[in-house]
Each structure stands twice: as structure tokens, then as C-alpha cells.
C-alpha positions in Angstrom: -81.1 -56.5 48.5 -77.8 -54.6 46.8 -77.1 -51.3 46.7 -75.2 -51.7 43.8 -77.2 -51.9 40.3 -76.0 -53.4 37.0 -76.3 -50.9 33.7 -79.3 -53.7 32.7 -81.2 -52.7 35.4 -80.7 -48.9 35.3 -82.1 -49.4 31.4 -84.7 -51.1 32.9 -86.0 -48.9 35.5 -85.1 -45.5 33.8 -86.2 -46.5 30.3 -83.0 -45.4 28.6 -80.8 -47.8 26.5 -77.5 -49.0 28.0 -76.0 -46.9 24.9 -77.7 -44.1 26.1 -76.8 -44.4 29.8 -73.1 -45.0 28.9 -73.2 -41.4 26.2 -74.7 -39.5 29.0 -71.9 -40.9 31.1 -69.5 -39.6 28.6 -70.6 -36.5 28.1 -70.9 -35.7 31.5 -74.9 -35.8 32.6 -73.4 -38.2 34.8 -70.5 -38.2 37.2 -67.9 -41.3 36.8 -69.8 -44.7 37.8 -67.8 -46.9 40.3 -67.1 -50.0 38.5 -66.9 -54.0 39.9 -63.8 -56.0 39.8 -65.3 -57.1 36.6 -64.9 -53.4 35.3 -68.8 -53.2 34.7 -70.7 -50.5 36.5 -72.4 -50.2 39.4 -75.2 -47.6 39.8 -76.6 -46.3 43.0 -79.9 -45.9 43.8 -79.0 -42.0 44.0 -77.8 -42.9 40.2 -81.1 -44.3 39.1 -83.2 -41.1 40.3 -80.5 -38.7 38.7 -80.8 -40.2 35.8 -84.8 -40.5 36.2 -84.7 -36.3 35.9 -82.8 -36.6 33.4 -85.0 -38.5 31.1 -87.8 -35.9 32.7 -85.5 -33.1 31.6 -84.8 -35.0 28.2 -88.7 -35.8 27.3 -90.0 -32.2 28.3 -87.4 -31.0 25.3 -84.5 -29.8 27.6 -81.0 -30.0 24.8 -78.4 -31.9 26.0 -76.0 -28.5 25.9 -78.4 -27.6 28.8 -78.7 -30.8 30.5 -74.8 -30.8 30.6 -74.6 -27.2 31.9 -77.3 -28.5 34.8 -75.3 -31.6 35.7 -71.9 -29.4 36.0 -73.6 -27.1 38.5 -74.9 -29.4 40.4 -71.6 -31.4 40.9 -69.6 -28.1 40.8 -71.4 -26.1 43.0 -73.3 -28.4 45.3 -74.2 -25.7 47.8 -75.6 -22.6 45.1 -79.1 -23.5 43.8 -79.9 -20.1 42.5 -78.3 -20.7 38.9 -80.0 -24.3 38.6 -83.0 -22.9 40.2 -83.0 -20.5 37.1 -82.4 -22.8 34.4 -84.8 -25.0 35.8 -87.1 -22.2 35.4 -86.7 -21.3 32.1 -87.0 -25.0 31.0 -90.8 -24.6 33.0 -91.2 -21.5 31.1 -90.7 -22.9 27.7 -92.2 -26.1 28.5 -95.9 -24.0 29.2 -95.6 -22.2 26.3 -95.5 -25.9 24.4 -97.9 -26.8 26.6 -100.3 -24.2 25.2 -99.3 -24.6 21.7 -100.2 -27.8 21.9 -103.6 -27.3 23.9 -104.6 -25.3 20.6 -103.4 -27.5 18.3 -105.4 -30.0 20.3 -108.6 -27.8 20.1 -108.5 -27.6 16.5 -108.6 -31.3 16.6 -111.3 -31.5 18.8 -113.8 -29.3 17.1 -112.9 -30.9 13.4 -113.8 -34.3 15.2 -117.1 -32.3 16.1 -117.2 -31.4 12.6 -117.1 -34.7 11.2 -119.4 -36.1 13.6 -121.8 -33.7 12.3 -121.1 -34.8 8.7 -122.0 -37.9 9.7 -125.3 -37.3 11.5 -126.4 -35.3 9.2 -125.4 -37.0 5.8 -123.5 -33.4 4.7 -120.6 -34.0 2.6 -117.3 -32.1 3.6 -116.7 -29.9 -0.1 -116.8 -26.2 1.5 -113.3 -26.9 4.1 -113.3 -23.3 3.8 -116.4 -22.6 6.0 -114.6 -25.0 8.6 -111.5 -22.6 8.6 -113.5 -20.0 9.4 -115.8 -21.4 12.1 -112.9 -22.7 13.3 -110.8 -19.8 13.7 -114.6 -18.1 15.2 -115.2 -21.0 18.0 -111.2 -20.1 19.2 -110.9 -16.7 19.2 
């Protein structure tokens, strides 16, 4: 089995585009990738995984400013962890507090489901929202 991986197959495994791979290649979220005598590119497997936190760092809302400034420190400064160690963790910080956000919104959710259920079982109709704004707003404080 190669070593060597084709941009098809790096889209394929990581889930980006090929576009995308070859914009993050331009902007620097990765370093220059080796190319065939062919001039197309050949990933590593170290590539692949890179770029697999990437799209972790991407999909948990990290901008690509941020990404950038991540990638330069780790090519720049291979040895010092404390800076990246510190961006990483104010990515986890913010990505908790959207965690939580979202764990409420998810509650509010839940217990209108539970609402409607009851409207159903017990033949109610739904006119008076208001009272469900304030039980609501009861049940999750």
C-alpha cells in the first residue's frame, strides 16, 4: 500500500472538497504538498490527520484567522506548545459555552414536545402559548 495519497482521496477520507483542501493549502492551514512528476499532489498520511483537526477545528466554529494562526505555530515553532496549548484552550472554552447554549435551547424543545404531547392526550387546544412561556421559563429556572 502507498504512502503517497491523491487529493481525491484526502476529500474522501477527510470530508472536505478538493477546492477546499487546495484553499486551505493556500492560505496556509497547510504546509506546501510534495507534488508527482505529474505536478498533482501527494498527501501523507501525517497530511490526512492534520487536516482531520482541521475540519474538527473547522466544525466546532474555530475562524479560519485562528486556524491560520494555529498552523503557523505549529510549523514555526515546533518545539513551544504553550501558545497553541492556549488557543486550543480558548477554542474549548468557547466551544462549552455553545455547548450549553445549545443544551437549553434543546430543553426548551424538549419540554414543548412534552407540551404537545399533552395537547394531544388530552384533546386541549394550544390558544393560551402565553401560559407555556411561563411554565416554561418555571420548569428551567
Amino acid at each position: 500500500m502507498s504512502n503517497e495519497f491523491t487529493i481525491q482521496q484526502v476529500a474522501e477520507a477527510t470530508g472536505l472538497s478538493i477546492h477546499a483542501l487546495r484553499y486551505y493549502e493556500k492560505v496556509g492551514l497547510l504546509a506546501s504538498i510534495p507534488r508527482a512528476s505529474n505536478g498533482h499532489r501527494r498527501y501523507s498520511a501525517e497530511d490526512i490527520v492534520w487536516v482531520e483537526f482541521l475540519v474538527r477545528l473547522r466544525e466546532t466554529g474555530m475562524p479560519i484567522q485562528q486556524m491560520i494562526a494555529f498552523a503557523d505555530l505549529v510549523r514555526q515553532h515546533p518545539d513551544e506548545v504553550a501558545e497553541r496549548r492556549s488557543l486550543l484552550e480558548a477554542h474549548r472554552d468557547q466551544v462549552k459555552q455553545h455547548l450549553e447554549e445549545l443544551t437549553q435551547h434543546l430543553s426548551v424543545i424538549e419540554l414543548k414536545i412534552q407540551h404537545y404531547q399533552h395537547l394531544e392526550a388530552t384533546g386541549e387546544n394550544d390558544r393560551n402559548c402565553i401560559f407555556w412561556k411561563q411554565l416554561s421559563e418555571k420548569q428551567l429556572s
